[in-house]
C-alpha positions as CSV (number, residue, x, y, z in Angstrom):
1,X,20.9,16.5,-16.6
2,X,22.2,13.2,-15.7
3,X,21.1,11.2,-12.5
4,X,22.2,8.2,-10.6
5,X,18.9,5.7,-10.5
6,X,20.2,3.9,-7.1
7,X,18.8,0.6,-6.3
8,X,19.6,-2.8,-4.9
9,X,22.1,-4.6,-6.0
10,X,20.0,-7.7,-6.9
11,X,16.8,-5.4,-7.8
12,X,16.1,-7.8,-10.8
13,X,15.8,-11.0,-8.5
14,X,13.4,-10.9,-7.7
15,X,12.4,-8.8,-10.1
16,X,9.8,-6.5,-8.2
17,X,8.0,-3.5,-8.3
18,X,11.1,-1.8,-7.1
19,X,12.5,-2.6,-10.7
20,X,9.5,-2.0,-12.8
21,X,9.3,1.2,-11.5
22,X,13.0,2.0,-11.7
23,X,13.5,0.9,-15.3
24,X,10.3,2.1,-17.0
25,X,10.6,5.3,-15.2
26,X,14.4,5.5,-16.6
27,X,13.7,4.6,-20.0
28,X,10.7,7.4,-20.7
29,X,12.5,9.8,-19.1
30,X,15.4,9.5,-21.3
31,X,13.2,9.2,-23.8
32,X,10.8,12.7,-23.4
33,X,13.4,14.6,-21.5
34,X,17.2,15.8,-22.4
35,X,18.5,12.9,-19.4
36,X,21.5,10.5,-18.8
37,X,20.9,8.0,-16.2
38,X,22.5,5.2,-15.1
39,X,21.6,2.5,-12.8
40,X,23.8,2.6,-9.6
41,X,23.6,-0.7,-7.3
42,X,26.8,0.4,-5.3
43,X,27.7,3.7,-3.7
44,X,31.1,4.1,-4.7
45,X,29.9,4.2,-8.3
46,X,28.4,8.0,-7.7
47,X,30.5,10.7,-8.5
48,X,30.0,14.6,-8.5
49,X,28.9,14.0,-12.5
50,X,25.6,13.2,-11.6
51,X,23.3,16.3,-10.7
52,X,20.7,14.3,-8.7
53,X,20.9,10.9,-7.2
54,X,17.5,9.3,-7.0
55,X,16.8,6.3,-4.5
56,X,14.4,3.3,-4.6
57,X,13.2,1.6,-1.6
58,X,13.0,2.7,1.8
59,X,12.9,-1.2,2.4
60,X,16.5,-2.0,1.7
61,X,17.7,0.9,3.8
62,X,21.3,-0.8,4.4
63,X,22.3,0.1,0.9
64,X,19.9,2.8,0.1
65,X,21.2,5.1,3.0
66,X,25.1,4.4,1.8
67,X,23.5,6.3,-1.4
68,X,22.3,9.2,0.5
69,X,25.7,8.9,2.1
70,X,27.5,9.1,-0.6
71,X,25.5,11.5,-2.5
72,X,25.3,14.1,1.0
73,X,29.3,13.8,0.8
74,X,29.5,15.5,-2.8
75,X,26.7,17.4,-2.1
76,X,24.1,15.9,-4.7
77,X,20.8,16.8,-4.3
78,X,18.5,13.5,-3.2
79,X,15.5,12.3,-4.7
80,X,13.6,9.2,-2.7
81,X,11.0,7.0,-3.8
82,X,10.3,5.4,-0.4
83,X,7.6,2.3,-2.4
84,X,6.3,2.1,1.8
85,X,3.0,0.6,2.9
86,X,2.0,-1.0,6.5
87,X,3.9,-4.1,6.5
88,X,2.4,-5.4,9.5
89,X,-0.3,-7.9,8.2
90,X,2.5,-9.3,5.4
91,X,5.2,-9.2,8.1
92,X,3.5,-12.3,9.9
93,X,5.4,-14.7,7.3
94,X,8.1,-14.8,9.9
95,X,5.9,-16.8,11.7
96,X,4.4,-19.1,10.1
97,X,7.3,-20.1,8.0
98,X,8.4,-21.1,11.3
99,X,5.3,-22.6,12.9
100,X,3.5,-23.5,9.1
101,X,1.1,-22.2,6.8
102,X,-2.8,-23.0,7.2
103,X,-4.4,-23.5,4.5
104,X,-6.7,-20.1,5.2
105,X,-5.3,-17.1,7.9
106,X,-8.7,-15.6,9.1
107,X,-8.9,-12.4,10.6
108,X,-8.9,-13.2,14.2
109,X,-5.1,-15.5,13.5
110,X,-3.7,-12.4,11.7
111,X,-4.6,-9.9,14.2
112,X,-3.1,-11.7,16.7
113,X,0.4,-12.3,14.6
114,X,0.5,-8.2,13.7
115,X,0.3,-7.6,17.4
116,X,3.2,-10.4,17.8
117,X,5.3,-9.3,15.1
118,X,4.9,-5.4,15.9
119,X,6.4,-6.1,19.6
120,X,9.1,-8.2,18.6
121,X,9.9,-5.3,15.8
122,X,9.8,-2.8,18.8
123,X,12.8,-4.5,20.5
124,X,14.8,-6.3,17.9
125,X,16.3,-5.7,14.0
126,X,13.5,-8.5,12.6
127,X,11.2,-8.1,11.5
128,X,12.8,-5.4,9.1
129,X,10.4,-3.8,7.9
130,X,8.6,-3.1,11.8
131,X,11.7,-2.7,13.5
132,X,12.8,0.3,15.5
133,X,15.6,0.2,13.3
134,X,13.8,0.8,9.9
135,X,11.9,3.2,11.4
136,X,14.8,5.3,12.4
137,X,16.3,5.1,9.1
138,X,13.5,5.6,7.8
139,X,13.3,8.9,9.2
140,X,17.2,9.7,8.4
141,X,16.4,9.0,4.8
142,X,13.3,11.5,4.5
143,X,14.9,14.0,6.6
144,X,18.2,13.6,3.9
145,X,15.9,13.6,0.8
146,X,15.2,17.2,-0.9
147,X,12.2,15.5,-2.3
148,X,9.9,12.4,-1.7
149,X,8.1,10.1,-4.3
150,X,5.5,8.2,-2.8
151,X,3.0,6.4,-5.2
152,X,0.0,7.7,-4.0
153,X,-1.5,9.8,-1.5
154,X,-2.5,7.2,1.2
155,X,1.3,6.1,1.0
156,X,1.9,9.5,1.5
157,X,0.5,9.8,4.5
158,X,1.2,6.7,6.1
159,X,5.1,7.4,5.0
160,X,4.7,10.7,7.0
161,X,2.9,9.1,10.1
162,X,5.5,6.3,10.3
163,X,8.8,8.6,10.1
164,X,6.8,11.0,12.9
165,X,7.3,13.8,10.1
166,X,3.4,14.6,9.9
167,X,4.1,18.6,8.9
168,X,6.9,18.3,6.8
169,X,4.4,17.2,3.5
170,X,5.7,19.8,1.3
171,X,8.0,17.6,0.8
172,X,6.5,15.4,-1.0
173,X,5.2,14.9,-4.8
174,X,3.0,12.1,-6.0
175,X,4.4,10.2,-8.6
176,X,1.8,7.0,-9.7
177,X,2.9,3.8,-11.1
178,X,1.6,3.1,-14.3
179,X,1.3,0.5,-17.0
180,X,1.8,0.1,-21.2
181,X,-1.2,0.3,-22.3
182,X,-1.3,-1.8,-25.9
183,X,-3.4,-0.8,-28.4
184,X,-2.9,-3.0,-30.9
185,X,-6.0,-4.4,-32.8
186,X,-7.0,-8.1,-32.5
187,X,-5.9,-8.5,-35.9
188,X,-2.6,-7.6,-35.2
189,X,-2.5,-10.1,-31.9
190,X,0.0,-13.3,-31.2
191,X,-2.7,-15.4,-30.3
192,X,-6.3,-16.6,-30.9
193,X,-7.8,-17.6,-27.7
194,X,-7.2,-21.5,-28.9
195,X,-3.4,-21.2,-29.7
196,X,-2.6,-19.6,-26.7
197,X,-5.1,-21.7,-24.0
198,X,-3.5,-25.0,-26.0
199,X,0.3,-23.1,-25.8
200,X,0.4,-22.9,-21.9
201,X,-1.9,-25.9,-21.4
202,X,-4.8,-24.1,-19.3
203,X,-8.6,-24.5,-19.4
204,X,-10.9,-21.4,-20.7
205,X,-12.7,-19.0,-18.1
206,X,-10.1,-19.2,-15.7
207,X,-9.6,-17.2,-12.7
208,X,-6.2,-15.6,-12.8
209,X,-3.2,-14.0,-10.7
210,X,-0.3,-12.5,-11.6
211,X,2.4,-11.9,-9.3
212,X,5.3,-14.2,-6.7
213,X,4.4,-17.1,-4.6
214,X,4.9,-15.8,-1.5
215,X,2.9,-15.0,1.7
216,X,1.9,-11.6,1.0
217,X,0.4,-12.5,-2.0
218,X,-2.2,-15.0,-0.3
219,X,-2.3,-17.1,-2.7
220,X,-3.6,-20.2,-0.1
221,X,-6.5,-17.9,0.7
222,X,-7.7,-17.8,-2.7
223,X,-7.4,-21.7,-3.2
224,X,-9.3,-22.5,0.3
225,X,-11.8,-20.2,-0.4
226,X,-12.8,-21.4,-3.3
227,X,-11.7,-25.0,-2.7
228,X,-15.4,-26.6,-3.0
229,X,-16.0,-24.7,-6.3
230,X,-13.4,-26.6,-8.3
231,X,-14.9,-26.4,-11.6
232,X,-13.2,-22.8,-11.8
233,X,-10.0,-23.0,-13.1
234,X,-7.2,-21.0,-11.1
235,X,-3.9,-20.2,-12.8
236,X,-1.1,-18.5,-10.8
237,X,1.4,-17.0,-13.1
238,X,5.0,-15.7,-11.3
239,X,8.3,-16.7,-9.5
240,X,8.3,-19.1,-6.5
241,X,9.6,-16.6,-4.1
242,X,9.4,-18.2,-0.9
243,X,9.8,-22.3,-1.3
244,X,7.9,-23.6,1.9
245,X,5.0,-21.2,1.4
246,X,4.9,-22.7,-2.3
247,X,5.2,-26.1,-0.8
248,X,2.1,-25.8,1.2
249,X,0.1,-24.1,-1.8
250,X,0.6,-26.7,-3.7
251,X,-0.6,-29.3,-1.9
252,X,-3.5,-27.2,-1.0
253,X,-4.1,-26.9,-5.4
254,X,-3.2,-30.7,-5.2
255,X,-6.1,-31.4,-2.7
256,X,-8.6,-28.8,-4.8
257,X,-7.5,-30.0,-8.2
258,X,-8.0,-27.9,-11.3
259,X,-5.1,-24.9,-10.0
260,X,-2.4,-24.1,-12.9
261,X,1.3,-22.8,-11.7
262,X,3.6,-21.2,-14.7
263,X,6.5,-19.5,-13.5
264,X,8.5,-18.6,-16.3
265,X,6.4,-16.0,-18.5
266,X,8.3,-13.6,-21.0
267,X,6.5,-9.7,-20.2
268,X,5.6,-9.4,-23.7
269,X,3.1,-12.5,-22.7
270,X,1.4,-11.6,-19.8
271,X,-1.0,-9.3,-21.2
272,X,-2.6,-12.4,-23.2
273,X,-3.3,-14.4,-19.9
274,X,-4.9,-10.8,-18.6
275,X,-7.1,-11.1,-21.8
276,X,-8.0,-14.4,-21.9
277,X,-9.0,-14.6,-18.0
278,X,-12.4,-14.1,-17.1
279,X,-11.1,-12.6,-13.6
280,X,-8.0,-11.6,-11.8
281,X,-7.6,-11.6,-7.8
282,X,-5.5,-10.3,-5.5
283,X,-6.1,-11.1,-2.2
284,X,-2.8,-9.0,-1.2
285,X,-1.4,-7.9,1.8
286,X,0.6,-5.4,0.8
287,X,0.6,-3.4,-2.7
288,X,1.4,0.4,-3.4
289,X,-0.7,-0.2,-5.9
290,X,0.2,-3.4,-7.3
291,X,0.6,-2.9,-10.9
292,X,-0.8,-6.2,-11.4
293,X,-3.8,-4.6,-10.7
294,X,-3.4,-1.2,-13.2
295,X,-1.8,-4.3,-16.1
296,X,-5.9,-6.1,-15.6
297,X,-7.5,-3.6,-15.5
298,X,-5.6,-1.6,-18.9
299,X,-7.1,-4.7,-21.0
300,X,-10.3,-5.0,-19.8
301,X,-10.2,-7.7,-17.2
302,X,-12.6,-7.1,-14.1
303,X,-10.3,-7.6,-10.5
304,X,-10.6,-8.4,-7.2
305,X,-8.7,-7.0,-4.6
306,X,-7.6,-6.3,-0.6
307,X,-10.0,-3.5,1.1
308,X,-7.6,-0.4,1.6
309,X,-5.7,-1.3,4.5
310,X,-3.9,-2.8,2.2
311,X,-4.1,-1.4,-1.2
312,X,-4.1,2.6,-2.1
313,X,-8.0,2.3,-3.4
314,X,-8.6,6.1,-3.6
315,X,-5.6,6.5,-6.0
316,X,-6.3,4.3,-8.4
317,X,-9.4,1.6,-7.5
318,X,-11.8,4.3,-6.6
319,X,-14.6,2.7,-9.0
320,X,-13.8,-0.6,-9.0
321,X,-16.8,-2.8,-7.9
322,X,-15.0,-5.9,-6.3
323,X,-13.5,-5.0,-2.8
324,X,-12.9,-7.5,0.1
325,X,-11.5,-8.8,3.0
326,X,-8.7,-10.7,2.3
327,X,-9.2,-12.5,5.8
328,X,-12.8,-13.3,5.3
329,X,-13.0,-17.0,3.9
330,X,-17.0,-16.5,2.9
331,X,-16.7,-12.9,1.6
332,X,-14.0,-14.0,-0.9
333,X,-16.0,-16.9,-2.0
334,X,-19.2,-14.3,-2.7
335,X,-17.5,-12.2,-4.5
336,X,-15.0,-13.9,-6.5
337,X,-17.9,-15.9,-7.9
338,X,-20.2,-12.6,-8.2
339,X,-17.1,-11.0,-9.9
340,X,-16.8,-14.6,-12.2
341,X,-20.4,-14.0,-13.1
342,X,-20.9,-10.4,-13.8
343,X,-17.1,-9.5,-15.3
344,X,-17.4,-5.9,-14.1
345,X,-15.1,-3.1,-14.7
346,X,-15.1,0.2,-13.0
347,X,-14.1,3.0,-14.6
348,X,-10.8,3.2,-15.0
349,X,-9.0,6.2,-16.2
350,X,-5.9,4.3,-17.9
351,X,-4.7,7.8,-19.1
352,X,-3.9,9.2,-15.7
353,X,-1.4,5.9,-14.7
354,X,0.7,6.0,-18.3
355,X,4.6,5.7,-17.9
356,X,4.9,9.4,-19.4
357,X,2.6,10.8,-17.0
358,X,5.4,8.7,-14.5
359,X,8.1,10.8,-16.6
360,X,6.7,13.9,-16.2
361,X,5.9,13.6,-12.8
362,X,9.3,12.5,-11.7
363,X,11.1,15.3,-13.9
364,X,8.6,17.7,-12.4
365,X,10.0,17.2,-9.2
366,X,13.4,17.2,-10.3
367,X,13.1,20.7,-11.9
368,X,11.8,21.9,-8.0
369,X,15.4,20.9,-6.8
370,X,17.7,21.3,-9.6
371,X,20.2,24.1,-9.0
């Protein structure tokens, strides 16, 4: 069998969870399975030698409906995975990139931006992801799709609600994201907990997150909440994704003191600043499921995260003890330091969110449609 993996053109900057799902998916189906695929970032590159094309990102529908295009015109079967949530709380960035960033967005100020941004997305093409527009193609793209991928099942069913396709679930298949899980000993570790704490320059018992600087990541809500308990130590480990958002969280960790940015972390090293932290938040506002979250969790590192408005917590949270409101300044505070203190972790069945469970869910669904 050999598929076309069909993604953005510049899916590795940023490097998402578009990618990560694209090319660890890729790489253990070609390892289990008797595949050949290639990574196709513009339409004209499919030909009739590929037996199924498979799509990434409902998001980017400019380019990922040429795909389905193309693939329709040589009469290629379609595989989508449509990585949707409810964009409406992160969508409010438009706004206050324009107006500026407070240091904390309580609920009542982001209730009043959804409603904002969800009528201007009713009338014009921004914001993209709430626009008439992306909901029609949307739509186009499921109804042109043999098959469906969401990540989980409360994606599932807000896909199906948004493209107005509420009865048409048959065509769907769960396929989870997933994690490495390393199970290599201590002994046979890079680090001591000294090397690497003196290597990137940060305290002990720090408070962690992992992911971009950006608005949906809510980073300045974490800071302010927790901005008269500076004797924590915060570390934020990713890309500066959106510059003026950055801007303003810096002078926020400027004003709070004792808050760590390192941008430029090799994979390979990430799972030592998981270890080493006593805590990882993420006060998200949108994640299908955040893999962030699976990575803490797969080496033992307690997390806190959004309420499920804005995470899939029945997927894959179900037992995890530290659940919030991302727009409640005091709730944060209570539990972030109740999570600090205890180090809590559900259970967590690792097992079920492995990269060959990924493969042979995915290939599973490929054997439904292949001819």
């Amino acid at each position: 069998m050999k598929v076309a993996f069909c993604n953005r053109p510049n899916y590795d900057h940023p490097f998402g969870g578009d990618a990560v799902q694209m090319l660890k998916t890729k790489e253990y189906l070609e390892k289990k399975y008797s595949i050949k695929i290639d990574i196709i970032t513009n339409p004209d590159n499919i030909t009739n030698e590929y037996d199924i094309v498979h799509v990434f990102n409902f998001l980017t529908y400019k380019i990922s409906k040429q795909f389905i295009i193309k693939a329709k015109e040589l009469k290629i079967k379609v595989v989508s995975s449509p990585i949707f949530w409810d964009y409406s709380y992160a969508a409010a960035y438009h706004i206050n990139s324009v107006i500026g960033y407070p240091d904390f967005i309580s609920e009542k100020k982001i209730m009043r931006q959804q409603l904002l941004v969800k009528a201007i997305g009713s009338v014009l093409p921004k914001p993209t992801a709430l626009s008439f527009l992306f909901r029609r193609s949307a739509q186009w793209m499921f109804d042109n799709s043999d098959i469906v991928l969401p990540n989980s099942y409360e994606e599932s069913e807000l896909l199906l609600k948004w493209v107005k396709r509420e009865k048409e679930g048959d065509k769907i298949r769960i396929v989870v994201n997933a994690t490495v899980i390393d199970s290599k000993s201590e002994k046979e570790q890079k680090y001591t907990g000294n090397s690497f704490h003196a290597k990137y320059a940060i305290p002990h018992n720090y408070i962690l997150q992992v992911g971009r600087i950006e608005h949906c990541k809510n980073q300045l809500n974490l800071i302010s909440a927790l901005l008269d308990v500076p004797e924590i130590p915060i570390v934020f480990v990713g890309q500066i994704n959106e510059r003026k958002y950055y801007k303003k969280t810096q002078r926020l960790a400027t004003t709070r003191g004792n808050v760590f940015f390192i941008e430029a972390v090799s994979h390979d090293e990430i799972k030592y600043f998981y270890r080493y932290a006593n805590l990882h938040v993420l006060l998200s506002l949108r994640e299908s499921p955040g893999l962030v979250n699976i990575e803490a969790l797969a080496n033992n590192c307690p997390i806190v995260i959004s309420d499920s408005r804005f995470i899939p917590i029945k997927t894959y949270f179900p037992h995890q003890p530290y659940i919030v409101n991302p727009f409640d300044k005091q709730k944060i505070k209570e539990t972030i330091l109740l999570a600090y203190k205890e180090r809590c972790v559900g259970l967590f069945e690792a097992d079920k969110f492995t990269w060959e469970v990924v493969a042979k869910q995915t290939f599973d669904a490929y054997q439904l449609i292949e001819v």
